[in-house]
MMTF fields as JSON, N, C-alpha, C and O atoms, coordinates in Angstrom:
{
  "mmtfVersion": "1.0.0",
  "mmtfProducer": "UNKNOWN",
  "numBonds": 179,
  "numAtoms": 180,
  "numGroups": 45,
  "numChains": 1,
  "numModels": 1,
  "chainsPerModel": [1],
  "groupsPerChain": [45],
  "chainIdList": ["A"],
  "bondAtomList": [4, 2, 8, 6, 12, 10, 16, 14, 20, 18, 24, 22, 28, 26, 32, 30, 36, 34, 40, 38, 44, 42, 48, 46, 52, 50, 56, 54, 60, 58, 64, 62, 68, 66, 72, 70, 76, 74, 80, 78, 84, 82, 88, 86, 92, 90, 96, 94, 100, 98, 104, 102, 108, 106, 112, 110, 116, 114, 120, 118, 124, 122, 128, 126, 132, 130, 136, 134, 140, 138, 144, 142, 148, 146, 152, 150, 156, 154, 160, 158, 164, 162, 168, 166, 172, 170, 176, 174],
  "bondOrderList": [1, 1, 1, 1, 1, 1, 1, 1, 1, 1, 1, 1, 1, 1, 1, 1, 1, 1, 1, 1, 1, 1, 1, 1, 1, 1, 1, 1, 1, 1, 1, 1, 1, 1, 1, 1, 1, 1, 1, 1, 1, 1, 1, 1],
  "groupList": [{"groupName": "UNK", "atomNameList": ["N", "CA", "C", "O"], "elementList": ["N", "C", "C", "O"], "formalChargeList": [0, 0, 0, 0], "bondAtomList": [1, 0, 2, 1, 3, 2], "bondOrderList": [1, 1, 2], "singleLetterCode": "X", "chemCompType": "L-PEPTIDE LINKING"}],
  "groupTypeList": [0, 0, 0, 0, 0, 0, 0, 0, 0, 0, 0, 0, 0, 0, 0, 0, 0, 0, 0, 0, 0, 0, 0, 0, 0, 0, 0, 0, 0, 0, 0, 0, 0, 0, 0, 0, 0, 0, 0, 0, 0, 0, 0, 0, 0],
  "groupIdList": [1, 2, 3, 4, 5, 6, 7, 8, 9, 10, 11, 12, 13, 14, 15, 16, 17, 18, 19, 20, 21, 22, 23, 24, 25, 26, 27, 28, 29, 30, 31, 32, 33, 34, 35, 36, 37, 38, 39, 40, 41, 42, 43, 44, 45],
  "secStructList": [7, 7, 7, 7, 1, 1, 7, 1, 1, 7, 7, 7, 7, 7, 7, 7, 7, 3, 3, 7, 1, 1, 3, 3, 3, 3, 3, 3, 3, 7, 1, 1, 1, 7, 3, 3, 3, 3, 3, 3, 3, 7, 7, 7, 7],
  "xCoordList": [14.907, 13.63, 12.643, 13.144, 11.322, 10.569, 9.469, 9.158, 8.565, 7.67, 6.27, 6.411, 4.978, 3.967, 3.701, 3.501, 3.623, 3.635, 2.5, 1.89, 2.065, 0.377, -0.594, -0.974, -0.84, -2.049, -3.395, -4.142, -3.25, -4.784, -4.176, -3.018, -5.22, -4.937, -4.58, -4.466, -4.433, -3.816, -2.337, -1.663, -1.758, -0.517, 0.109, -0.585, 1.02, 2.136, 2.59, 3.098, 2.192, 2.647, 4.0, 4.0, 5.191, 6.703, 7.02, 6.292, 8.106, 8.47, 9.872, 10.476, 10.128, 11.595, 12.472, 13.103, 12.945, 13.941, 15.163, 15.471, 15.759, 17.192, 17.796, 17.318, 19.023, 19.961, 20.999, 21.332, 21.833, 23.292, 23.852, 23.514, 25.025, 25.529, 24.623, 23.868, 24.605, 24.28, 22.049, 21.035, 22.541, 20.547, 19.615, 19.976, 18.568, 17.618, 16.712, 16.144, 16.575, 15.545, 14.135, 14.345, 12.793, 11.873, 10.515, 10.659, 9.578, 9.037, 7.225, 7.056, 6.603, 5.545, 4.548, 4.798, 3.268, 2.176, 1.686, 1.559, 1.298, 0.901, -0.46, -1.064, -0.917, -2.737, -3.15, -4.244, -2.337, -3.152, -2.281, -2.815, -0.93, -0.346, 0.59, 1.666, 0.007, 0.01, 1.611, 2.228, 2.245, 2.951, 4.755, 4.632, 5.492, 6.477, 8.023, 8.113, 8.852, 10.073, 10.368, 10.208, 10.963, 11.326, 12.985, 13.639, 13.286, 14.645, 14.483, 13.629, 15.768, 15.811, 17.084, 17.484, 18.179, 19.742, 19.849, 19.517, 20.332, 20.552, 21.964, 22.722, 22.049, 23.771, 23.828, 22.966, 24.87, 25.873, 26.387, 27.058, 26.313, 26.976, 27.593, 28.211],
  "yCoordList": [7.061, 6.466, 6.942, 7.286, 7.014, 7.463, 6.84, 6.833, 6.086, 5.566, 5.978, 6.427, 5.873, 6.413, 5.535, 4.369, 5.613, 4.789, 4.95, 4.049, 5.807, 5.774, 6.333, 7.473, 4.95, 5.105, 5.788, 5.621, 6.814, 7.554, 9.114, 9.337, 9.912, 11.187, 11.7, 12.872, 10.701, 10.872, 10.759, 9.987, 11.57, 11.649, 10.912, 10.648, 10.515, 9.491, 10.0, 9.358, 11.421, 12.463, 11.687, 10.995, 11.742, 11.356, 12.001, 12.915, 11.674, 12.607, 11.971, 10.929, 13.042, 12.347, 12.142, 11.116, 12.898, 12.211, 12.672, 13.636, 11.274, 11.497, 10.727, 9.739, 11.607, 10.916, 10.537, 11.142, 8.993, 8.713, 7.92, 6.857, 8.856, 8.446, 8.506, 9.476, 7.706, 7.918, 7.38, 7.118, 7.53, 6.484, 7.744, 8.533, 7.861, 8.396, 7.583, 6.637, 8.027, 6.822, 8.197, 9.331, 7.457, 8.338, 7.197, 5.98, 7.78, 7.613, 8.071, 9.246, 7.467, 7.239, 6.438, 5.396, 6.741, 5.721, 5.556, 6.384, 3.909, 3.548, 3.064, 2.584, 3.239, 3.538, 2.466, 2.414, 1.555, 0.041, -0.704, -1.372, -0.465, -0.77, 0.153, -0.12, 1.085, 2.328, 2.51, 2.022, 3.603, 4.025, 3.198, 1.979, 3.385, 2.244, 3.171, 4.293, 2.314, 3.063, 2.315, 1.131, 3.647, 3.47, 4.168, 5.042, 3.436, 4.595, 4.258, 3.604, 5.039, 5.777, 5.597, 6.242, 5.187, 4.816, 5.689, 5.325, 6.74, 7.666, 6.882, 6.174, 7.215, 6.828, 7.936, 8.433, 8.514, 9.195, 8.989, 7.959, 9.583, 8.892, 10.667, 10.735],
  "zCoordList": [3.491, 3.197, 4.259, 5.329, 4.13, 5.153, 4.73, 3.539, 5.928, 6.002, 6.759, 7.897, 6.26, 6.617, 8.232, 7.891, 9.741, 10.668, 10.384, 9.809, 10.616, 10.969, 9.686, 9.418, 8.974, 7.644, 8.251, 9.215, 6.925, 6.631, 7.442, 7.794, 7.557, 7.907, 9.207, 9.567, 9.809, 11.468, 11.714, 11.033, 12.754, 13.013, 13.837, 14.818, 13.853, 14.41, 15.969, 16.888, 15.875, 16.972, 17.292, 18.31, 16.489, 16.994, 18.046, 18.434, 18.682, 19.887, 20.567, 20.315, 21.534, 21.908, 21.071, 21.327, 19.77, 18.675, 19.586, 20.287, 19.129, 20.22, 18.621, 18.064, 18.161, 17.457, 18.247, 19.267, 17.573, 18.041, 17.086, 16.566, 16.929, 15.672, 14.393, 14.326, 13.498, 12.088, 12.43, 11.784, 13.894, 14.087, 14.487, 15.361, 13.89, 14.986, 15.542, 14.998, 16.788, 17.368, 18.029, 18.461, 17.847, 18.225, 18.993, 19.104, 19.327, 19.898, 18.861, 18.536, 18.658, 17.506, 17.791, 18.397, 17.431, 17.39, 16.167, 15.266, 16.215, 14.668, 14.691, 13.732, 15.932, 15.488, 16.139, 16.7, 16.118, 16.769, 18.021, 18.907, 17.91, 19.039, 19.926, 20.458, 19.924, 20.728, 20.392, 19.446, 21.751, 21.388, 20.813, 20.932, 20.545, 20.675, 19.981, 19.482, 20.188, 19.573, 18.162, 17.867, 17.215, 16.54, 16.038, 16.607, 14.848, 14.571, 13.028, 12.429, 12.545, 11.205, 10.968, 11.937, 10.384, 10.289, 8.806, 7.678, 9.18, 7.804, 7.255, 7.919, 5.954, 5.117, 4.698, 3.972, 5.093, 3.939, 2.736, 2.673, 1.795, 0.488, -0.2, -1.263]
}
């Protein structure tokens, strides 16, 4: 699944993606509360 962090035509500028295990975790801004961490938990199927 992938989600828009930062609405309208500006970039999230992600950074730092560090995967572990099945997670990615990154580093993103969503426009109003600056920068912050996030992650992503992929499934296999």
């Amino acid at each position: 699944m992938v989600k828009d962090i930062y609405n309208g035509t500006s970039s999230s500028s992600p950074h730092d993606l560090t995967a572990v295990g099945n997670t990615l975790y990154f580093v993103a801004s969503d426009g109003a509360n600056g920068y912050e961490l996030y992650s992503n938990m992929s499934v296999s199927t």
